[in-house]
C-alpha positions in Angstrom: 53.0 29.0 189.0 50.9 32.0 188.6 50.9 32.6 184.3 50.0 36.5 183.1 50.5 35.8 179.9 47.0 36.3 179.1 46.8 39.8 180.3 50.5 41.2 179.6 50.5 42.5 175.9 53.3 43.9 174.2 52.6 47.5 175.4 50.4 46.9 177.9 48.5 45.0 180.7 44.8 44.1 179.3 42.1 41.9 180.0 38.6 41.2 181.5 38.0 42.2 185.4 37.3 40.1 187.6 38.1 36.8 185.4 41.9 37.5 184.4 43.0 40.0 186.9 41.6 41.9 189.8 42.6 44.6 192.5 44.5 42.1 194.2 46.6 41.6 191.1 46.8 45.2 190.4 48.4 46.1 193.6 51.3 43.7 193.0 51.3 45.7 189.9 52.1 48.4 191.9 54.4 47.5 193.8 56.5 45.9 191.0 55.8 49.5 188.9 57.6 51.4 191.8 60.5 48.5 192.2 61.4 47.7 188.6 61.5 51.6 187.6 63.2 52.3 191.2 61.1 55.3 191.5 60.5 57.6 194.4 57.4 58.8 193.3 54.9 58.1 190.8 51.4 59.6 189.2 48.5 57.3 188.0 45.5 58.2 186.4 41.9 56.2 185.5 39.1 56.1 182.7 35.4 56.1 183.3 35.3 52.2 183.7 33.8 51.0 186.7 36.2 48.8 187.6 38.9 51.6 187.3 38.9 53.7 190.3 39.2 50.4 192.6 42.3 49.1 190.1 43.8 52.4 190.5 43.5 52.5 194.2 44.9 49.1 194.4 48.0 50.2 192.6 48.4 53.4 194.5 48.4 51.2 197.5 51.0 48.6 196.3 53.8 51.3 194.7 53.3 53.1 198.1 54.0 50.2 200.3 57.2 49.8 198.7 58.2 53.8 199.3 57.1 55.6 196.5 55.0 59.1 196.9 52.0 58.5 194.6 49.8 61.3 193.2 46.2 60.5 191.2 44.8 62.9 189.1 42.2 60.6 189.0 39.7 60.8 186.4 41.5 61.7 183.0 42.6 60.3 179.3 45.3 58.8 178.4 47.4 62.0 176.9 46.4 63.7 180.1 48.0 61.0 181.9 51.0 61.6 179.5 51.1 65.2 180.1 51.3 64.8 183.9 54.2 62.2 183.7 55.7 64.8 181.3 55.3 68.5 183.1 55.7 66.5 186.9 58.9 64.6 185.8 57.2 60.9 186.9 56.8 57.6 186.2 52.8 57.4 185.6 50.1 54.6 184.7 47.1 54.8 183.2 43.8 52.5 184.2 42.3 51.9 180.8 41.4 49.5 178.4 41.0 52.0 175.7 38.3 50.9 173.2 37.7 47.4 174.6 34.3 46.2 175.5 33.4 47.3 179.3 34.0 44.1 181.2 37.7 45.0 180.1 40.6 47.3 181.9 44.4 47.5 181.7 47.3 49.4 182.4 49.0 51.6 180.2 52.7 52.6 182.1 55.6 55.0 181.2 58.9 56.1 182.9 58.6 59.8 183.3 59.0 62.2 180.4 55.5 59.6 179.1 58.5 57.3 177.8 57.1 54.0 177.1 57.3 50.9 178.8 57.0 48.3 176.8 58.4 44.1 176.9 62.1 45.4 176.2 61.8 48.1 178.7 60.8 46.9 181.8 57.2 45.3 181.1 58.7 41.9 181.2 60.6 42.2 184.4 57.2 43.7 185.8 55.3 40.4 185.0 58.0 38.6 186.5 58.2 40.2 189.8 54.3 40.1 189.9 54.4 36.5 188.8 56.8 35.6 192.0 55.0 37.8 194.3 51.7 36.4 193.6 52.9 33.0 194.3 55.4 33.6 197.0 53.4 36.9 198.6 54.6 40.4 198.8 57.3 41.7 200.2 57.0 43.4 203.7 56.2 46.5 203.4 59.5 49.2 203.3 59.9 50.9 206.6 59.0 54.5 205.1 56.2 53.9 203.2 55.1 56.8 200.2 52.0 58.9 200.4 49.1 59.0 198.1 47.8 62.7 197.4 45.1 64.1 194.5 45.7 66.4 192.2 44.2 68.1 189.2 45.6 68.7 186.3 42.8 69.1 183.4 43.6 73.4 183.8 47.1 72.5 183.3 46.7 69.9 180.6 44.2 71.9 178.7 46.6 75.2 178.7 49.8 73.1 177.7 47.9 72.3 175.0 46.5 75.3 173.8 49.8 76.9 173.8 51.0 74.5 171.0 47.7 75.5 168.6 46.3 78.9 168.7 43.1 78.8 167.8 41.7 82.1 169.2 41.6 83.9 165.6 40.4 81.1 163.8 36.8 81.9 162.3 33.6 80.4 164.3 33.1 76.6 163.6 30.6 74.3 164.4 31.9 70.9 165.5 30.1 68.0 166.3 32.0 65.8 169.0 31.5 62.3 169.4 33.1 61.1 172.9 31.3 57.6 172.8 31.2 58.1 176.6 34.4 57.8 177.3 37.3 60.2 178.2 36.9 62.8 175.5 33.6 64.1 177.6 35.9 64.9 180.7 38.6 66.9 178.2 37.3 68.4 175.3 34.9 71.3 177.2 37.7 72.7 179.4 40.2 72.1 176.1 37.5 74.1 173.8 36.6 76.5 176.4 36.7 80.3 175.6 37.3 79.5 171.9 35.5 80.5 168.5 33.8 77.1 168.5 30.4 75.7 168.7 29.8 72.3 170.1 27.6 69.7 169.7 28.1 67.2 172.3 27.5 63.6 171.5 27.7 61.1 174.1 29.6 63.4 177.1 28.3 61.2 180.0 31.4 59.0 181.2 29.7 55.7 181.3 31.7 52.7 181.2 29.2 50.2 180.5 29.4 52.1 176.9 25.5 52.4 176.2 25.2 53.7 172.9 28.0 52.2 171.0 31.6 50.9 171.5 34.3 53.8 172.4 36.1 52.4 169.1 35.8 54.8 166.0 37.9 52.7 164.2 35.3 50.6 163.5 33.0 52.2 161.0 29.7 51.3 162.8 30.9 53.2 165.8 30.9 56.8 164.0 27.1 56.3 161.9 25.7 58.6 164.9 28.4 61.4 164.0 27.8 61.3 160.5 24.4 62.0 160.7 24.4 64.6 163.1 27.2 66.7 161.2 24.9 66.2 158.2 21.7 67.1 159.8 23.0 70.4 161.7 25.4 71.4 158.8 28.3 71.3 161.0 32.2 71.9 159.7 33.2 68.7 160.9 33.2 65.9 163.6 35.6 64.6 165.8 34.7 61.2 167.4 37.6 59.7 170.1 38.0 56.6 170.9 37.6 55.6 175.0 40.5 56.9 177.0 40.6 59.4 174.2 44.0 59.0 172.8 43.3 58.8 169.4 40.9 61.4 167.3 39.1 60.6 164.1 37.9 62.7 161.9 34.7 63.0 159.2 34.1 66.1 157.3 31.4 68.5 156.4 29.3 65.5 154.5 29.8 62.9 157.1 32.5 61.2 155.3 35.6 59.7 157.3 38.8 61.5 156.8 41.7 59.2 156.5 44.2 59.1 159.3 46.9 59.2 156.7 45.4 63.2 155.1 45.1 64.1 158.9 49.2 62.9 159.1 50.0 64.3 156.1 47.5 67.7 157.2 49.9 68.2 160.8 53.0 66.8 159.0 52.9 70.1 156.8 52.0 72.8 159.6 54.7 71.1 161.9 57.0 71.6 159.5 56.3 75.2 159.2 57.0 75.4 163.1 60.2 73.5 162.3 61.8 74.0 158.8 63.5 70.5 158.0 62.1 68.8 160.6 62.2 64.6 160.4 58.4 63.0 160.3 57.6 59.7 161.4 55.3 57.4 159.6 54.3 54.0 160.1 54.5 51.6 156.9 50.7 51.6 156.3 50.3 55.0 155.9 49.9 56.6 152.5 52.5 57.3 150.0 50.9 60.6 150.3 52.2 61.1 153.6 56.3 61.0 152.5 55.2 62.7 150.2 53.7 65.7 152.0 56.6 65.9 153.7 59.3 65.9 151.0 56.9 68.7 149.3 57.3 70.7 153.1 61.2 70.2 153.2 60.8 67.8 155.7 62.7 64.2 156.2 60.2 60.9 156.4 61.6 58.0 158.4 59.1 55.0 157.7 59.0 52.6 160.6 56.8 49.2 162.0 53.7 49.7 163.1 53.5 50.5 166.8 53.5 53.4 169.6 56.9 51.9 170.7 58.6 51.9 167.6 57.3 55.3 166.6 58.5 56.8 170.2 62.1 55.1 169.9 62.5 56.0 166.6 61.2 59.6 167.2 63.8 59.9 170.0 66.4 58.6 168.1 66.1 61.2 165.2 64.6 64.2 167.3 61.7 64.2 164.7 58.9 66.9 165.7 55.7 64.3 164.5 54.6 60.9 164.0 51.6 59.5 162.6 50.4 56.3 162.6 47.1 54.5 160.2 45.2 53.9 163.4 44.8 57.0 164.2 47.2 57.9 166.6 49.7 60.8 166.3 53.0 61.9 168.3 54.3 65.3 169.0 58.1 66.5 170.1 56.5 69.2 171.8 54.0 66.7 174.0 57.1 64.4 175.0 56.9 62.2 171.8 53.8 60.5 173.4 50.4 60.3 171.3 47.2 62.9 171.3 44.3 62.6 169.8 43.7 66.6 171.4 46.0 67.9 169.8 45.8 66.6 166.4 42.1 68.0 166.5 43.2 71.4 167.5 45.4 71.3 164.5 42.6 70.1 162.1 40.3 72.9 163.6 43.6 75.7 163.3 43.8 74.2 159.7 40.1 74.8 158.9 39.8 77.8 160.5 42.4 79.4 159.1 41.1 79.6 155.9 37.3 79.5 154.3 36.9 76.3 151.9 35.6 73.2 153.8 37.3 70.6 155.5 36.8 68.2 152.5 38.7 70.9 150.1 41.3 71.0 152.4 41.9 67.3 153.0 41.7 66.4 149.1 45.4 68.0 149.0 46.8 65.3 151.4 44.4 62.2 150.0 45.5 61.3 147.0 45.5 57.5 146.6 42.7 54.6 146.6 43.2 52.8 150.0 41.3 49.3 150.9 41.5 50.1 154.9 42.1 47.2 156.8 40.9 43.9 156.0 41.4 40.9 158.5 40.8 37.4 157.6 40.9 34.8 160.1 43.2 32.0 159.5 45.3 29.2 161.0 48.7 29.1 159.6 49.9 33.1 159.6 53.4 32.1 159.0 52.4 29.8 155.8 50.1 32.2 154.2 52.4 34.6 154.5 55.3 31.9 152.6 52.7 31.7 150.3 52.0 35.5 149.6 56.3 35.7 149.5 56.9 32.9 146.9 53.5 34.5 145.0 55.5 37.9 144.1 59.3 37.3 144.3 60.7 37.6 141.5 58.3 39.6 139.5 59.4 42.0 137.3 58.7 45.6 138.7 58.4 44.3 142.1 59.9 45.2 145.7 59.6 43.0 148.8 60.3 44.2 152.2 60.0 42.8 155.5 60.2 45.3 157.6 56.8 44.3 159.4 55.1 41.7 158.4 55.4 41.6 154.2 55.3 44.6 151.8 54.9 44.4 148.4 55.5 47.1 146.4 54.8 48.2 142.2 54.9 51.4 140.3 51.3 52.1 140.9 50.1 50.0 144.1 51.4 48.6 147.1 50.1 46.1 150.3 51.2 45.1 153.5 50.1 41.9 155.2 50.6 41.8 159.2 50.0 38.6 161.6 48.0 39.8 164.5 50.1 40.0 167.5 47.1 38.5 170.0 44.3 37.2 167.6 44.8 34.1 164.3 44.6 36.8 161.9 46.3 38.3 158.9 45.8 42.3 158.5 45.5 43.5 154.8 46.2 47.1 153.4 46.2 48.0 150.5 47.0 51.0 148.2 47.3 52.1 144.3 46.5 55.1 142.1 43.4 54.2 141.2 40.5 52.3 142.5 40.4 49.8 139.7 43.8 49.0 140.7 43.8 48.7 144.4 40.6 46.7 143.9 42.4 44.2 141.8 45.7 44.1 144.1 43.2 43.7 147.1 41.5 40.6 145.2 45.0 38.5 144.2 46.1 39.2 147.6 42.7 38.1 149.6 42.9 34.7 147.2 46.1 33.8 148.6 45.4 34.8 152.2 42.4 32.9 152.3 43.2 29.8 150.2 
């Protein structure tokens, strides 16, 4: 019995070419893609990975032979892959592995509109039908097979875009741009094209064998080459994205990394300006600064887990105009509530540009708090350490508990979240407080019992 278990995530399909899946496998993909979401035509996109074009192919091939009109747009990121499934009206998949080492690919999928598929709709009953076919084989071929046609949609993509951020009167920046070779070197010169910007391309050639550092700016190792280079030119800021460009990060005019909370907290505000009253999505590892901001902008915060499927459902439950999430990831009404990096940079440069104090000025507003970032800690009973953290804190005097995702605890003047990883034996730590006296002292107590 064939077993994908080790390559079908909770949002995805991931894992390392050829070892745990192969073109073979993704054409069943395919195939199931086209019969689970009944569709009668489809678009697919791929990232710079080697392995990508021959996946994408593969799956072209396999939703195809079972009826459905495919088109590629070929080389693109994720959010242009997004876009397409949005403005054509498709079902669409994405080859990428996003920021995972080279010998990695996946596929990210959505019905059309960019809604997600996810395990509770459809990605389970996709693994199942692949599952049978690979150890049954295929189905014949439909009588009418589908056609597979290219198409281009950067041009289309790119003015979408810029017709949700105006940045032609903004005054003349100099940004540094860190791609990391992935994606973000195919998008952001026909994005920036024509505008009152100066760019200093790091890292533009797609290459996924990733030769100067790993396409993952989360990771603070990753963004020491933008840092310096915004600090040796004097740029205004840097933007570094992550490998199917999704996600943006930001430092400022010293080098120093924005927080993805300000740069929620930053759009929250001028979306709300767009839409007076508007609801605002936040994950529950964001700041407090970020309900905050909103509240202040007369807008409605609606906390939720941590996730692009929980943000999306809960987004299009409520009709809110903007999510943000910790990771960096922000969602946007007007792109089809699905997550871009794109545009949240073109809102950071509209918000910079738009008036004449530096980035850092402008970001102190929305960064109010003493944040730990992430901490993981490797150990082998999540469920007990997390008992242990619970029966630590209940019932102390001041003191809120929530289990929303994984455990919150919450004072007057700090709170933490601790999260079991959903693939990996670790715990995931934040931390925040009003000072960093305090958030260094919650962040100890909390570590001693994680790791006891």
């Amino acid at each position: 019995m064939t077993d994908l278990s080790q390559i079908v995530k909770a949002y995805d399909v991931r894992g390392v070419v050829p070892t745990q899946w192969d073109e073979t496998l993704a054409e069943l993909f395919g195939a199931a893609f086209a019969e689970i979401t009944g569709a009668d035509a489809i678009v697919t996109g791929h990232d710079m990975r080697p392995s990508s074009p021959g996946l994408s192919r593969a799956f072209a091939r396999g939703a195809a032979a079972r009826g459905a009109d495919v088109t590629e747009i070929c080389l693109c990121s994720t959010d242009e892959l997004y876009f397409a499934s949005g403005a054509l009206g498709l079902p669409g998949a994405m080859f990428t592995a996003s920021h995972n080492p080279a010998q990695y690919n996946g596929i990210k999928m959505c019905r059309a509109g960019a809604a997600p598929v996810g395990q509770d709709t459809g990605l389970a009953e996709i693994r199942a039908l692949v599952e049978r076919w690979s150890d049954e084989g295929a189905p014949e071929p439909v009588a009418a097979p589908g056609t597979v046609t290219r198409r281009d949609v950067l041009r289309d993509y790119a003015a979408h875009l810029r017709g949700l951020v105006d940045l032609s009167g903004i005054r003349p920046l100099k940004v540094v741009v860190d791609a990391g070779n992935g994606m973000g070197g195919h998008t952001v010169p026909t994005v920036f094209e024509g505008l009152p910007l100066e760019l200093d391309a790091l890292y533009f050639e797609l290459d996924g064998s990733f030769p100067n550092h790993e396409a993952n700016p989360l990771d603070p190792k990753n963004i020491v080459d933008l840092q310096a280079r915004v600090r040796e030119t004097g740029a205004d800021l840097g933007l570094a994205f992550d490998g199917d460009a999704d996600r943006c990060f930001v430092v400022d005019e010293n080098g120093d990394p924005v927080s993805p909370s300000a740069i929620t907290a930053l759009v929250a505000a001028r979306e709300l300006a767009k839409h007076p009253g508007g609801t605002v999505i936040h994950n529950l590892i964001t700041s407090w600064s970020v309900p905050e901001v909103v509240k202040e902008n007369g807008g409605e915060p609606v906390r939720t887990r941590v996730g692009h499927s929980f943000i999306k459902e809960e987004m299009a439950k409520t009709g809110a105009i903007f999510g943000g999430e910790h990771s960096a990831h922000y969602y946007f009404r007007d792109f089809w509530n699905a997550d871009t990096g794109m545009l949240a940079a073109m809102h950071v440069l509209a918000a910079l540009g738009g008036q004449q104090g530096p980035l850092s000025q402008l970001v102190a507003q929305y960064d109010r708090y003493a944040a730990s970032g992430e901490i993981n800690s490797t150990v082998d009973d999540q469920t007990g350490r997390l008992a242990a953290i619970k029966a630590a804190y209940e019932g102390r005097a001041g003191i809120a508990l929530d289990e929303l995702d994984g455990l919150t605890v919450t004072a007057d003047d700090w709170w933490f979240n601790v999260r079991a990883s959903n693939t990996e034996p670790l715990l995931r730590l934040n931390v925040e407080a009003r000072d960093t006296a305090t958030a260094d002292r919650v962040r100890d107590e909390a570590l001693a019992i994680i790791r006891a």
